[in-house]
VEXKOLSE-415565 format. One record per residue (C-alpha): residue in one letter; x, y, z. Coordinates in steps of 0.2 Angstrom, whole numbers, padded with zeros to 4 digits, always signed. Layout:
AXYZ/...
***
This chain:
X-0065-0088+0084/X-0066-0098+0067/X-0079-0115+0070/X-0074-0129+0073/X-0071-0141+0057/X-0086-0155+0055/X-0078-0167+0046/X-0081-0186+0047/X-0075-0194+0032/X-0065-0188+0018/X-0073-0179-0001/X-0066-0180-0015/X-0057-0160-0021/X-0052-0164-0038/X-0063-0180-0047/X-0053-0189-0062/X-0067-0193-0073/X-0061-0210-0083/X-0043-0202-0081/X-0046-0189-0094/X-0054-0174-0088/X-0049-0164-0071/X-0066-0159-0061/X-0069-0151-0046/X-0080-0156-0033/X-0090-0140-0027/X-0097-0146-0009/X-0077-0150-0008/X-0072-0131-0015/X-0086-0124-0004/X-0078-0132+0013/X-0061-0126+0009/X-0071-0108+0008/X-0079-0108+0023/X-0060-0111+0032/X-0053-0095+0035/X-0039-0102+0045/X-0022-0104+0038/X-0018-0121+0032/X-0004-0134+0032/X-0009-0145+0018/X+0001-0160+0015/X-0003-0171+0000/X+0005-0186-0003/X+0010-0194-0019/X+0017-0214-0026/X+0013-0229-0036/X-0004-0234-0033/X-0006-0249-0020/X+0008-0244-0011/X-0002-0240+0006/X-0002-0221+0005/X-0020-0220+0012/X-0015-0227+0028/X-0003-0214+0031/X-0017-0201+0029/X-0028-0209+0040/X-0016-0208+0054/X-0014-0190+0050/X-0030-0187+0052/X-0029-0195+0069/X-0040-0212+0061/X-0041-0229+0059/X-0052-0227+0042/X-0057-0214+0031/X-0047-0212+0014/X-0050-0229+0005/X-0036-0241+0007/X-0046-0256-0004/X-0038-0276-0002/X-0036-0277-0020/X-0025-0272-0035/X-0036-0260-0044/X-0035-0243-0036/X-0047-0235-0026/X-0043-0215-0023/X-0047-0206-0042/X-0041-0191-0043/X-0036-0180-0026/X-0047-0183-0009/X-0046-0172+0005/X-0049-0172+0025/X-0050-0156+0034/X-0046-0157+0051/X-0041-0147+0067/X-0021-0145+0067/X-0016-0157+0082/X-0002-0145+0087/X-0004-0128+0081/X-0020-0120+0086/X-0030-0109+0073/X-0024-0118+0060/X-0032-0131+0048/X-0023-0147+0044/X-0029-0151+0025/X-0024-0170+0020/X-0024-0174+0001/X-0022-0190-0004/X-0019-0194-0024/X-0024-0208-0035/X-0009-0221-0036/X+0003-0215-0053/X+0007-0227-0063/X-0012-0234-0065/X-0013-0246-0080/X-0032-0244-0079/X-0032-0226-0084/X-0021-0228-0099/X-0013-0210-0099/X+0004-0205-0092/X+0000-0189-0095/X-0013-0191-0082/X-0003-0195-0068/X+0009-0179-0071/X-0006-0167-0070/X-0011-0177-0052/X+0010-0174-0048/X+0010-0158-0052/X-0006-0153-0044/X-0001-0160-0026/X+0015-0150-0028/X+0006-0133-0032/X-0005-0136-0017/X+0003-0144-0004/X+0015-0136+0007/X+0021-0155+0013/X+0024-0168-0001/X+0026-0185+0003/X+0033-0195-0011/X+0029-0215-0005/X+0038-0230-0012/X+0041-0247-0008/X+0057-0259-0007/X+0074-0245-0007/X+0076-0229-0014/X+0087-0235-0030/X+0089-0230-0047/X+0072-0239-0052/X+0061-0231-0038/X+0071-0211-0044/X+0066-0215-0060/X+0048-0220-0056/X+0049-0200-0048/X+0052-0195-0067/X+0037-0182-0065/X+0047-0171-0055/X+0057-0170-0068/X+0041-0162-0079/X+0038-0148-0067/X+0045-0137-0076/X+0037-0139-0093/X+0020-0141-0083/X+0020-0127-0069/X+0026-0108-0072/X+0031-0098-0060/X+0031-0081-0070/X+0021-0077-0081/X+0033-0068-0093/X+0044-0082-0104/X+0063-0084-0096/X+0078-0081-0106/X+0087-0097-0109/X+0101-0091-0097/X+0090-0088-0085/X+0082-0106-0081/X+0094-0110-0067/X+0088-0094-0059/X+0069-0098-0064/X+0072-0115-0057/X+0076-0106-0039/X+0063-0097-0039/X+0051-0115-0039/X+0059-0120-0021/X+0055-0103-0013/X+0038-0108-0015/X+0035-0127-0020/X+0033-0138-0004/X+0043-0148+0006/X+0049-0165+0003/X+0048-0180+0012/X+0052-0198+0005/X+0043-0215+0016/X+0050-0232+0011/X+0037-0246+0013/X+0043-0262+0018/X+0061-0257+0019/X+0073-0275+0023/X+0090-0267+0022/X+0102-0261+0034/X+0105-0241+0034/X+0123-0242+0032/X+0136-0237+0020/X+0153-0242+0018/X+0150-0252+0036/X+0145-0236+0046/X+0126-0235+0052/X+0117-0218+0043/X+0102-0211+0047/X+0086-0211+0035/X+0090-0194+0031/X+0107-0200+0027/X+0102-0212+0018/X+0090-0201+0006/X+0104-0187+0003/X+0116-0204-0003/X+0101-0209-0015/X+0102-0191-0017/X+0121-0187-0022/X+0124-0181-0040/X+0138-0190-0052/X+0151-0181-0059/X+0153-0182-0079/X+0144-0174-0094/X+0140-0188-0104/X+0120-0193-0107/X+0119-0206-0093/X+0126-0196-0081/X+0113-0182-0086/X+0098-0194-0087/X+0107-0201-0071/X+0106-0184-0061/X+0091-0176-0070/X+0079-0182-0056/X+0090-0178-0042/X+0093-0160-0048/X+0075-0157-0047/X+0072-0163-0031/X+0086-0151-0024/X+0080-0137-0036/X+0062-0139-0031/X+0060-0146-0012/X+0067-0141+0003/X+0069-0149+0019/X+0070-0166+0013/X+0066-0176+0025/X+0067-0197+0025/X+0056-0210+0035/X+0059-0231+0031/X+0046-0243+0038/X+0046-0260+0038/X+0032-0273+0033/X+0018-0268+0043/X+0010-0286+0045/X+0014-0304+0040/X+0008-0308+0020/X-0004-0315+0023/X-0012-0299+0035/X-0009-0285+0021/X-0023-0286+0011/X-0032-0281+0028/X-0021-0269+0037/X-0034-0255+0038/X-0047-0270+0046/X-0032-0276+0059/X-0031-0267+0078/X-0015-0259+0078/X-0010-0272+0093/X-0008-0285+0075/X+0002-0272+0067/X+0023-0275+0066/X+0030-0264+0083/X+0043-0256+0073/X+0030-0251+0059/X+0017-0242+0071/X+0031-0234+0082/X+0038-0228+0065/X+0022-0222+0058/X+0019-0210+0076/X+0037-0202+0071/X+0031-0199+0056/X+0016-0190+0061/X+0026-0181+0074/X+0036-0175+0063/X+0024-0168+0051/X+0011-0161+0065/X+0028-0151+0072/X+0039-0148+0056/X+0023-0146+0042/X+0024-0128+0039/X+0008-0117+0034/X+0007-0115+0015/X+0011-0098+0011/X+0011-0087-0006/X+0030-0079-0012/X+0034-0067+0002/X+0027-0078+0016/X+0009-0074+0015/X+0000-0087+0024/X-0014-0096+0013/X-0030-0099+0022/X-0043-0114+0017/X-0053-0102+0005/X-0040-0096-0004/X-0031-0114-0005/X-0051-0118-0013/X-0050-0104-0026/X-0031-0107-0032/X-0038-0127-0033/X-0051-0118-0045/X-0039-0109-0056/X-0025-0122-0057/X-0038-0136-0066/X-0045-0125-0074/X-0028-0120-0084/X-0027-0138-0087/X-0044-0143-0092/X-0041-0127-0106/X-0026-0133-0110/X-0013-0121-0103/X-0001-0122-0091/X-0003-0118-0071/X+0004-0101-0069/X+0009-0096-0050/X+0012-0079-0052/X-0004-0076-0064/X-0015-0085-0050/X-0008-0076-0036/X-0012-0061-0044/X-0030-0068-0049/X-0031-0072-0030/X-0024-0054-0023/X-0041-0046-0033/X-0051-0059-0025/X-0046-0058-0008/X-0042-0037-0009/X-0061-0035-0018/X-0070-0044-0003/X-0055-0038+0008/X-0064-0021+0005/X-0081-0029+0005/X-0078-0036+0024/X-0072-0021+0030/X-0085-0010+0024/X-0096-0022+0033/X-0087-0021+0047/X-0089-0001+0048/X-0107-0002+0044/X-0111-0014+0058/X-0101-0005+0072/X-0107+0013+0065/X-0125+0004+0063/X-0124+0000+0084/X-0118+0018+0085/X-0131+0026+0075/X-0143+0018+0090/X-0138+0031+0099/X-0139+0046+0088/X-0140+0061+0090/X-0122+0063+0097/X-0121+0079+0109/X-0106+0086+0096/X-0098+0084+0079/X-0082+0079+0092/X-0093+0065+0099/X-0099+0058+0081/X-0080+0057+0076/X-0072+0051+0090/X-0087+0036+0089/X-0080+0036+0070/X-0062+0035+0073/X-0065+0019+0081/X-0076+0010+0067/X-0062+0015+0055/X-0049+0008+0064/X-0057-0008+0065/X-0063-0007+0047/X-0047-0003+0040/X-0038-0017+0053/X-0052-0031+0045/X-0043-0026+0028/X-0025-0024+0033/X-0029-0045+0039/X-0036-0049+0022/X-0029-0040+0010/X-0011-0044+0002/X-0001-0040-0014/X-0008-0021-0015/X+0006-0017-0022/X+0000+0000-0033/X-0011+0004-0017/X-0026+0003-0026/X-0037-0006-0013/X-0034+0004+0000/X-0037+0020-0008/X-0054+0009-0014/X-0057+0007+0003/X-0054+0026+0008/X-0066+0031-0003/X-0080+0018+0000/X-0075+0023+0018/X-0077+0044+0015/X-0095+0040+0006/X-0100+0030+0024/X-0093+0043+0032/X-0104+0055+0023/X-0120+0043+0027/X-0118+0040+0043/X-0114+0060+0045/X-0131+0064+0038/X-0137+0049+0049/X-0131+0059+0063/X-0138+0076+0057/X-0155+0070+0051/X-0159+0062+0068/X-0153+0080+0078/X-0164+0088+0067/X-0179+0078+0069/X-0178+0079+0087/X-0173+0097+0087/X-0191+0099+0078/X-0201+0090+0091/X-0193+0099+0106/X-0197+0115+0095/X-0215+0109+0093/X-0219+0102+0108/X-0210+0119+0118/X-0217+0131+0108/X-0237+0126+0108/X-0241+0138+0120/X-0234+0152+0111/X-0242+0144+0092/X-0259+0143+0102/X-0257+0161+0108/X-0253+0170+0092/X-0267+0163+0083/X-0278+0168+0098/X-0272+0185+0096/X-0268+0187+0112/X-0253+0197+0107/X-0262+0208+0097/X-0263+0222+0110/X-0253+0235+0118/X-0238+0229+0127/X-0241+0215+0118/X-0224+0214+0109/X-0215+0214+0126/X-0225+0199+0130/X-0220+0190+0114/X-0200+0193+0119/X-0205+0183+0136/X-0213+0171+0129/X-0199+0167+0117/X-0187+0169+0131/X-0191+0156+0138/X-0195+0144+0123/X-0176+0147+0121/X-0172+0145+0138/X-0180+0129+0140/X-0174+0121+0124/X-0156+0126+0126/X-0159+0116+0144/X-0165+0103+0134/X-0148+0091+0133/X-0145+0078+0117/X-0151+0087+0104/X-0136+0087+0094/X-0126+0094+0081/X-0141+0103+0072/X-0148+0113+0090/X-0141+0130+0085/X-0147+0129+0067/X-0164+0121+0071/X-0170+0134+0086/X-0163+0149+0071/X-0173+0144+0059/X-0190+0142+0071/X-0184+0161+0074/X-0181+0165+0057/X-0199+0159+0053/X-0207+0171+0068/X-0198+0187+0063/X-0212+0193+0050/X-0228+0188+0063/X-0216+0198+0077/X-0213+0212+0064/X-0231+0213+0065/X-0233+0214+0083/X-0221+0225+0085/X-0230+0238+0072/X-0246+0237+0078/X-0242+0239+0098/X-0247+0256+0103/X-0237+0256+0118/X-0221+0259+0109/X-0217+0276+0102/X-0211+0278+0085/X-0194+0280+0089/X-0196+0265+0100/X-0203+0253+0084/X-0187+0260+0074/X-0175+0255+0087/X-0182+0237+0090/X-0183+0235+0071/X-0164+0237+0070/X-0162+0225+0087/X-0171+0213+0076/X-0159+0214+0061/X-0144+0214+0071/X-0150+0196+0078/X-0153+0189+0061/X-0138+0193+0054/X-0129+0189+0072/X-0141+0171+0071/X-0134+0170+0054/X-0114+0172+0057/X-0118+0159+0070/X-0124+0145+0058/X-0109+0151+0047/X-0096+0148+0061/X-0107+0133+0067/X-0104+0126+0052/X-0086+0130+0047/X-0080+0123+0065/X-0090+0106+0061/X-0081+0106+0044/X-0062+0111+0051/X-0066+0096+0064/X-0073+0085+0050/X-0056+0088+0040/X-0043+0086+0053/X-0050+0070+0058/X-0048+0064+0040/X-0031+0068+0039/X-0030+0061+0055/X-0039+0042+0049/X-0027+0044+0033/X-0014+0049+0045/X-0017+0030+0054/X-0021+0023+0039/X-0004+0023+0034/X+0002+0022+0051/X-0006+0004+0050/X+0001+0001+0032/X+0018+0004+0038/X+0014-0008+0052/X+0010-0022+0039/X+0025-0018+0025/X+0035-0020+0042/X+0027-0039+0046/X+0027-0043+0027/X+0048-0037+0025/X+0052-0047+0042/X+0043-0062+0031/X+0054-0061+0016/X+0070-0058+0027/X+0065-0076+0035/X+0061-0083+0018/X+0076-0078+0011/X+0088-0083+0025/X+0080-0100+0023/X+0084-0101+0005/X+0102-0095+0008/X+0105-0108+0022/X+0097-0123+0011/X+0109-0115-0006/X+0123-0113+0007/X+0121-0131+0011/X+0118-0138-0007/X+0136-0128-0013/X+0143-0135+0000/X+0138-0154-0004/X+0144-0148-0024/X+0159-0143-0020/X+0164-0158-0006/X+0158-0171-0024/X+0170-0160-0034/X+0155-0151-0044/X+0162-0133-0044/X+0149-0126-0058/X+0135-0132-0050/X+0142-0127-0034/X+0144-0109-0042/X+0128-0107-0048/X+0121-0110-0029/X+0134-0095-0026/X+0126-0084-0039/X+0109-0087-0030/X+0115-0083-0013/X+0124-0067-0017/X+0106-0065-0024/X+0097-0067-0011/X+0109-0056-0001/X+0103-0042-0012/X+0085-0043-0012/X+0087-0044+0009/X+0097-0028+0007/X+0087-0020-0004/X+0070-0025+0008/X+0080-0022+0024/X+0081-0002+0019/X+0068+0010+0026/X+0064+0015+0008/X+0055+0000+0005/X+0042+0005+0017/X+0042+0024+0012/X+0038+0019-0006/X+0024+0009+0000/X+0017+0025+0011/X+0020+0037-0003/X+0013+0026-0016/X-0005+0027-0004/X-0003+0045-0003/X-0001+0047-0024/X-0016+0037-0026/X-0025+0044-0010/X-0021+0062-0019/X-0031+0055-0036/X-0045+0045-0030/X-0049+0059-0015/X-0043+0075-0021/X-0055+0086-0010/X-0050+0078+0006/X-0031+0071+0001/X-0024+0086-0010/X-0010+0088+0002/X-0008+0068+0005/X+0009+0068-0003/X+0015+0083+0009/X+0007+0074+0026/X+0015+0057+0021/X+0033+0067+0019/X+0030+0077+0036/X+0024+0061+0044/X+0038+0049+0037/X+0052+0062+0045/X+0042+0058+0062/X+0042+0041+0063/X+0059+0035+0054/
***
């Protein structure tokens, strides 16, 4: 179970040193890496003064916390955050990230407030634009930095073909956030053309694109287009003046009982909405970000802008993937040391079966730790990392098992065969009928050892080599026993070498049985290795089939409005994007998505563990005929 979140008061994530450099705050980068939990981040965004802070404070279930100030100069600087438990879906973190006001004379650079825009976007998977008085052409155009996404976020890292930037612009929604647009002390009616509309209504009005191809049409709709291209689920709430003039500059200071009733019922549907409807932020594909992934892409995107480049998605998601996949292997390691480590407590296991089925568990839960982590593997090379760093423990743990069987084989050999040691350096076998006295003395050395239980897998070996090392001193007796006839000597000789090379062959088999058992259970942890792999391509394809229905119904929608407002180009372009879609979910929906993934594992399997994999590719063919 992941800690609870201590929390009390917002930090600041990203400072905005005089607004011209970007830095981050390291205590704030280090909280975000100690939440393993996904996160629903919701950022929101406006002209400064506007009152955002206060809606983050009731998100964060507050009164105070993120500076709301009583005067004109603006008091967030850069981007704060307030970690707290999600009210409504359990295990996961609800991440609040409040932005300076844009539009802030005292910084003295626009270009500023675009990096702050484009930031929130990139890590927020809620945006909430605020803005006060009516969502008219003045208050679009004051969201003119939506309209720089493009030249200041990429989502590929390849350039795009100019013919391609309608389909580049699709690609932002399937990842940016989604979209919901407060209206601060709204007067007006929601009607239009004397019919009541909803607020929803009301923003897809403010919304709706002009027909025509001259400049202010374009300039008109430029705005708007990015808001469909780039946001989903857009989503509006109006509130009215929260207090009586002369009570704003304190509204944080007043008791809520002070506060206008519509305004504070209208701000719990706003965090209703968001609590319920505030999706988790997820990577392309549907891979859900946790609080330290969300802290390491927050270090790679201002660290493209403080060096002067442009945020690439896909470059950090890939920067990410070797991140997460390097300690992916790193936790599941530790994961197989410790439960091996309360395992090896018990060592020596009675039988080489004993030690692997003891194994078979560790790895399992080893290679589950990963599976949870780990994500874009695509060439497989992680988990074949991880096979290997697995095999070495393997062969550790083995040796482990092997060293502690022998070392207390070698006591019960000492401590059982004191009597006979004392013996033969009294000589008290020295004497006629003494070799027969030897045998029986030995007999029940080996008698009582083999009685002797958890001595493990090096008993046999051990006792034949305490054996091996008497046969020249029993050689000895045996010649100098005048009991024994000649003939007697000659046929005990050959009894002798018959047991050492019987003793032998039994090592040998001893051996080569612990080897074939050591074997199959490899094949059989690759076997559930890829068993598990299939498991997890299966969750990720069910992922993108949701995603990409969502985009379908939201382009199905959008070419619906276009074609009801007479814009069939547009409205044909939506059409390409669908029948888009539909191939990728075709493409995913096929088995042979899944059997590339498994055969890809058994390629690399095959190079990076030759000795124990050199028939990978056969067993992942035979095992895929099973189980499709």
């Amino acid at each position: 179970m992941a800690p609870e979140i201590a929390m009390p008061l917002p930090v600041c994530l990203i400072e905005n040193q005089e607004g011209k450099d970007l830095v981050i705050n390291k205590d704030a980068a280090q909280i975000l890496s100690d939440i393993t939990q996904p996160v629903v981040v919701v950022a929101i965004v406006g002209k400064y003064r506007t009152g955002k802070s206060y809606l983050m404070n009731k998100l964060a279930g507050k009164r105070n916390g993120f500076a709301l100030g009583s005067t004109v100069q603006s008091k967030t600087k850069g981007i704060w955050m307030w970690c707290v438990p999600h009210p409504s879906k359990p295990g996961h973190t609800l991440v609040l990230l409040d932005t300076e006001g844009l539009g802030d004379v005292e910084k003295g650079d626009s270009r500023n407030d675009a990096w702050i825009f484009s930031l929130a976007v990139l890590l927020s998977s809620t945006l909430v634009y605020n803005s006060v008085g009516t969502i008219d052409q003045d208050s679009v155009e004051k969201l003119h930095y939506v309209t720089e996404l493009t030249e200041r976020i990429k989502v590929k890292s390849s350039p795009k073909d100019k013919d391609e930037d309608e389909d580049d612009s699709a690609e932002f929604k399937r990842i940016f956030p989604s979209f919901i647009w407060c209206v601060r002390d709204f007067t007006l009616e929601l009607e239009l053309d004397g019919k009541r509309i909803t607020e929803d209504e009301y923003l897809q009005n403010a919304l709706k694109l002009k027909r025509g191809l001259g400049k202010n049409v374009m300039d008109y709709n430029l705005p708007r287009e990015c808001v469909h291209h780039f946001f989903h689920s857009h989503k509006c709430f109006v509130f009215e003046t929260p207090a009586r003039s002369a009570d704003l500059h304190r509204v944080e200071e007043l008791p809520e009982s002070q506060l206008c009733e519509g305004f504070v019922r209208q701000a719990e549907r706003f965090c209703d909405y968001v609590y319920v409807n505030g999706q988790p932020k997820t990577h392309a594909g549907g891979h859900p970000v946790t609080g330290r992934m969300l802290g390491n892409l927050t270090v790679m995107y201002v660290d493209s802008i403080r060096s002067g480049s442009v945020p690439c998605i896909e470059n950090a998601v890939l920067a990410l993937a070797q991140i997460e996949n390097t300690a992916a292997i790193h936790e599941a390691l530790s994961k197989y040391e410790d439960l091996m480590g309360q395992v090896a407590k018990s060592f020596p296991t009675e039988s080489q079966e004993q030690f692997l089925n003891l194994q078979k568990e560790c790895e399992k839960e080893a290679v589950r730790v990963f599976m949870d982590r780990s994500f874009k593997d695509e060439k497989r090379e992680y988990q074949a990392q991880l096979m290997r760093d697995l095999l070495q423990k393997f062969g550790e743990f083995s040796r482990y098992n092997e060293e502690a069987s022998a070392r207390k084989c070698g006591a019960l050999i000492q401590e059982l065969s004191a009597t006979l040691e004392r013996r033969l350096t009294h000589g008290d076998f020295c004497k006629p009928g003494g070799h027969k006295h030897l045998l029986e003395e030995k007999q029940k050395l080996v008698d009582a050892y083999n009685r002797t239980p958890g001595k493990g897998i090096k008993a046999l070996e051990v006792l034949q080599g305490f054996l091996m090392e008497k046969k020249k001193m029993e050689a000895a007796i045996l010649q100098a026993d005048q009991s024994l006839s000649k003939r007697e000597k000659q046929v005990e000789e050959s009894r002798i070498q018959r047991e050492a090379a019987q003793q032998k062959m039994e090592i040998e088999e001893e051996k080569n049985i612990c080897l074939e058992q050591t074997r199959k259970e490899q094949m059989r942890g690759f076997e559930q290795q890829m068993l598990m792999l299939k498991e997890k391509l299966e969750q990720d394809r069910l992922k993108m089939l949701k995603e990409n229905e969502r985009l379908m119904e939201e382009r199905m929608k959008e070419k619906q409005d276009l074609l009801r407002d007479g814009l069939t180009n547009k409205a044909a372009m939506r059409e390409q994007q669908i029948q888009e879609l539909k191939k990728q979910n075709d493409e995913t929906s096929s088995n042979s998505w899944i059997t590339k993934g498994i055969c890809l594992l058994a390629d690399v399997a095959s190079l990076v563990l030759p000795g124990v994999y050199g028939k990978a590719a056969v067993f992942a063919s035979n095992l895929l005929k099973r189980i499709f």
